[in-house]
Structure formats: structure tokens, C-alpha cells
N, C-alpha and C positions, 0 to 999 in steps of 0.2 A: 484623412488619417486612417490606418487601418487597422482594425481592433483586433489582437492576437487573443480568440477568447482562452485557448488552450494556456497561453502564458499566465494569463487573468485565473483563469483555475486553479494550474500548479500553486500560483502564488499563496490566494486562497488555502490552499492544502496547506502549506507551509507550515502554518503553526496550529502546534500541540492542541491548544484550547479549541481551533475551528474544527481540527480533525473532529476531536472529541462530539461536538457537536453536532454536526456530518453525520457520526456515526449514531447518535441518539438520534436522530430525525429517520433513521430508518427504521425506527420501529414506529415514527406512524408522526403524524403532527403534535408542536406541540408547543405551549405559551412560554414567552421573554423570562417568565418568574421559572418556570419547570425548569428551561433550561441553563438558568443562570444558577438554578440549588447548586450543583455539583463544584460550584467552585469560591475559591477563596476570593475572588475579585471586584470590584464595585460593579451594578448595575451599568453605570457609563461604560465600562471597561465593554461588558456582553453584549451593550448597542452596536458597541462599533463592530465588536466581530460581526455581529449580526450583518450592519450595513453590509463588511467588506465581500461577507460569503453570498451576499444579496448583492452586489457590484459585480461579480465572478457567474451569477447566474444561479448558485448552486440550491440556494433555498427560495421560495417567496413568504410571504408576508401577509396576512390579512386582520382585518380588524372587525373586531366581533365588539360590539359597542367599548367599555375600556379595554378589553384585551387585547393583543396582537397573538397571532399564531401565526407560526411559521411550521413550514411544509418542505419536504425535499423537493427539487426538482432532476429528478432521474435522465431526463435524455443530457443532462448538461456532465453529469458522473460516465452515461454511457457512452461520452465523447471520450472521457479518460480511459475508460476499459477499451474502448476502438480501440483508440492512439496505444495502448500497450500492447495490445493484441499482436498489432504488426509485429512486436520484436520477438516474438513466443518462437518462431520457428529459429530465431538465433537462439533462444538459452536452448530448446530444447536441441539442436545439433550438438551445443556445446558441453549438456549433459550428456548425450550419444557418446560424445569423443571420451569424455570423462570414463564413461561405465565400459567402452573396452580396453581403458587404460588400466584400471582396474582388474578387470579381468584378466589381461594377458597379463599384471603385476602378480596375484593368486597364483594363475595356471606356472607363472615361473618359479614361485617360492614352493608351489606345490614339486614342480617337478627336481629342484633344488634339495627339499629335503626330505624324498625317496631314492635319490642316486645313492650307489653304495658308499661306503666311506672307504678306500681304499688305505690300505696303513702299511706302510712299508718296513721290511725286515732291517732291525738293527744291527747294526756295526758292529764286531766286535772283534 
């Protein structure tokens, strides 16, 4: 069977509460209880995020006599930023095409309303 870890990630990312957590482990390691304060959820609820972001690669785990600490693992995030990487050169043509749509929209409206206003003599 062939393990797609990149899908295993996204998946991971998915939800609100792992992101969350993801993003607190970048400021450094840190215990099951730390990172469970921040939420309304039962302790079982945090296991499992734990386990799933621990299934996906993205954190590990260790045990310091009762404690566990969990830790980021960065090359498993630096596959995400790879994998995004590639598309940079699409948005950024895409904002290129944008900014001289832009422009020539300006340069028209500019040149639109400095022509004279021609006004033609009335009937009478």
C-alpha cells in the first residue's frame, strides 16, 4: 500500500483545533496539559488530536516520567511549504497579469478624464 504522507498532512491541517496546535508548538515544545488550556474540550478530545497530528508526522512525543511533551517536527511542515512553493510562480504571473490590468484600467480613466469636454452649440 502506498502511503500518501502529503494527503496524511493536509488531512491533519484540516481542522481548526490541530492547526491551532501546530501553531503553538512553534514556539518551542510543549505538555498534553499546556496544550490542552486553550480549549473548551475534554482531555480525550486533545489525545486524539495529538495521536492524529502524530499519525500525519507532524509532531512527536516524548515522555519525561508522567509527562508527555510533544515537539514539532519541521521537515514534515517543510514538505507543505515545498509542495506550495511549486505554485508561487502561478499566483505570482497571476498577480503580474492583475497589476497591469490595473494599470492600463488607471492610465485609461486617467486619460478619460483629462480629454476636453467638447459641448456643442445650441439650436435655436
Amino acid at each position: 500500500m502506498v502511503v500518501d504522507h502529503l494527503s496524511t498532512t493536509f488531512a491533519a491541517l484540516s481542522d481548526p483545533t490541530r492547526r491551532s496546535i501546530v501553531a503553538r508548538l512553534t514556539a518551542g515544545p510543549a505538555t498534553v496539559m499546556e496544550l490542552a488550556a486553550p480549549f473548551s474540550i475534554s482531555q480525550q478530545a486533545i489525545s486524539k488530536h495529538l495521536a492524529y497530528l502524530e499519525n500525519a508526522r507532524l509532531i512527536e512525543r516524548q515522555r519525561d516520567g508522567r509527562q508527555n511533551f510533544c515537539a514539532i517536527k519541521p521537515n514534515t511542515i517543510r514538505e507543505v511549504a515545498d509542495w506550495a512553493e511549486g505554485y508561487r510562480g502561478v499566483w505570482e504571473a497571476s498577480f503580474q497579469r492583475l497589476d497591469a490590468l490595473l494599470a492600463e484600467m488607471k492610465s485609461e480613466k486617467k486619460l478619460s478624464s483629462k480629454s476636453p469636454v467638447v459641448k456643442k452649440p445650441k439650436k435655436t
